[in-house]
N, C-alpha and C positions, 0 to 999 in steps of 0.2 A: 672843363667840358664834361667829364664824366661825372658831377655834381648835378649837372643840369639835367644828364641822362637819367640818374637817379631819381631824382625827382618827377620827370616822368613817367617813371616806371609806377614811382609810388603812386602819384595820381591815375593812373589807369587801372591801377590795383584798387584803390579806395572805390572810385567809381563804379568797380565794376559789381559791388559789393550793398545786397538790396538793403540792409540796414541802414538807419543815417546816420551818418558821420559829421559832426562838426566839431571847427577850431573856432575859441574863443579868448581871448587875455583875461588878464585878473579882473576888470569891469565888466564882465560880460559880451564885451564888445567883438561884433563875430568877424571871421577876417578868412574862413574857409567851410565849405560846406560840401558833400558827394553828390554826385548824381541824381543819390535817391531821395534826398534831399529834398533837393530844388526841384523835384518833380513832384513830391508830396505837398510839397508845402505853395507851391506854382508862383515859383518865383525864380530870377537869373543871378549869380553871383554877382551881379554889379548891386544887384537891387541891396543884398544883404549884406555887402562889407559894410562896417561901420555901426552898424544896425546892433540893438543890446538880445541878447539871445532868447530874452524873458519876451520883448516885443513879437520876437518870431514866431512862438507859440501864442500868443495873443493874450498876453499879460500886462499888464501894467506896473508890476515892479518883477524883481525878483523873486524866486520860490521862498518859502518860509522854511523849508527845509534842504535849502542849495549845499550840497555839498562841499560846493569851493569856499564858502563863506563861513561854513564853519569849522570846528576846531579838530573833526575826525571825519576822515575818508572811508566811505563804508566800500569796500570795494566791489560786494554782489551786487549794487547796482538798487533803485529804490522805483518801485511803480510808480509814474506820473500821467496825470490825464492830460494830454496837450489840446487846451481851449479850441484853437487853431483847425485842429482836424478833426476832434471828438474822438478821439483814439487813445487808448493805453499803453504807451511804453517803459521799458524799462531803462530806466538812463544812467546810465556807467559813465564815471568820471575820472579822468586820469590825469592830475595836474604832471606839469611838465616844468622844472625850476630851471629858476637864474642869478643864481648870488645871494642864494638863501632864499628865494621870494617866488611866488608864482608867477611865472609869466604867461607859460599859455596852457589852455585845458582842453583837452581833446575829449568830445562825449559821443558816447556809441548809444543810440537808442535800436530798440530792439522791442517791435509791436509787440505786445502780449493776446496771445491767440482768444481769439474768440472777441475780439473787442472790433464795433463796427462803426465807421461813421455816424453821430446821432443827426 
């Protein structure tokens, strides 16, 4: 029971939190998203479980310089323009392992000022 609480909590925390937040596995494949999120991007958690995290930005493959895919974690995080909303964020990556392997990537985007919808 107090697992379940916890996790709570932590979803009302992430939530409450205007940067966006999302979980994705080693495919890209997204399975949690924040508030700010799914309001930036005007979509509902159902819509985007399943969904590959490069489609969400309106991409067609993956980045050319994806973090998770390649061989070093830059931790400061890397400007990206996300097609999607015509905005510049900075996307911080934090792989999360399991048995030597990536399992899930949690990424913190964080608008870069002065960047406005084109």
């Amino acid at each position: 029971m107090m697992r379940d609480y916890a996790e709570d909590i932590l979803n009302v925390v992430l939530d409450e939190i205007d940067d966006i937040i999302l979980i994705h596995d080693s495919e890209h494949t997204l399975v949690w998203m924040n508030r700010a999120g799914l309001s930036k991007f005007k979509v509902t958690l159902e819509e985007i479980i399943g969904k590959r995290c490069y489609t969400l930005f309106g991409r067609n493959s993956r980045c050319d310089d994806c973090e998770i895919t390649g061989t070093v974690l830059q931790r400061e995080g890397r400007k990206r323009l996300i097609p999607a909303t015509g905005e510049t964020y900075y996307c911080h990556s934090v792989p999360l392992y399991k048995d030597g392997k990536i399992d899930l990537v949690v990424q913190h985007l964080t608008k870069v000022n002065g960047t406005n919808k084109q």
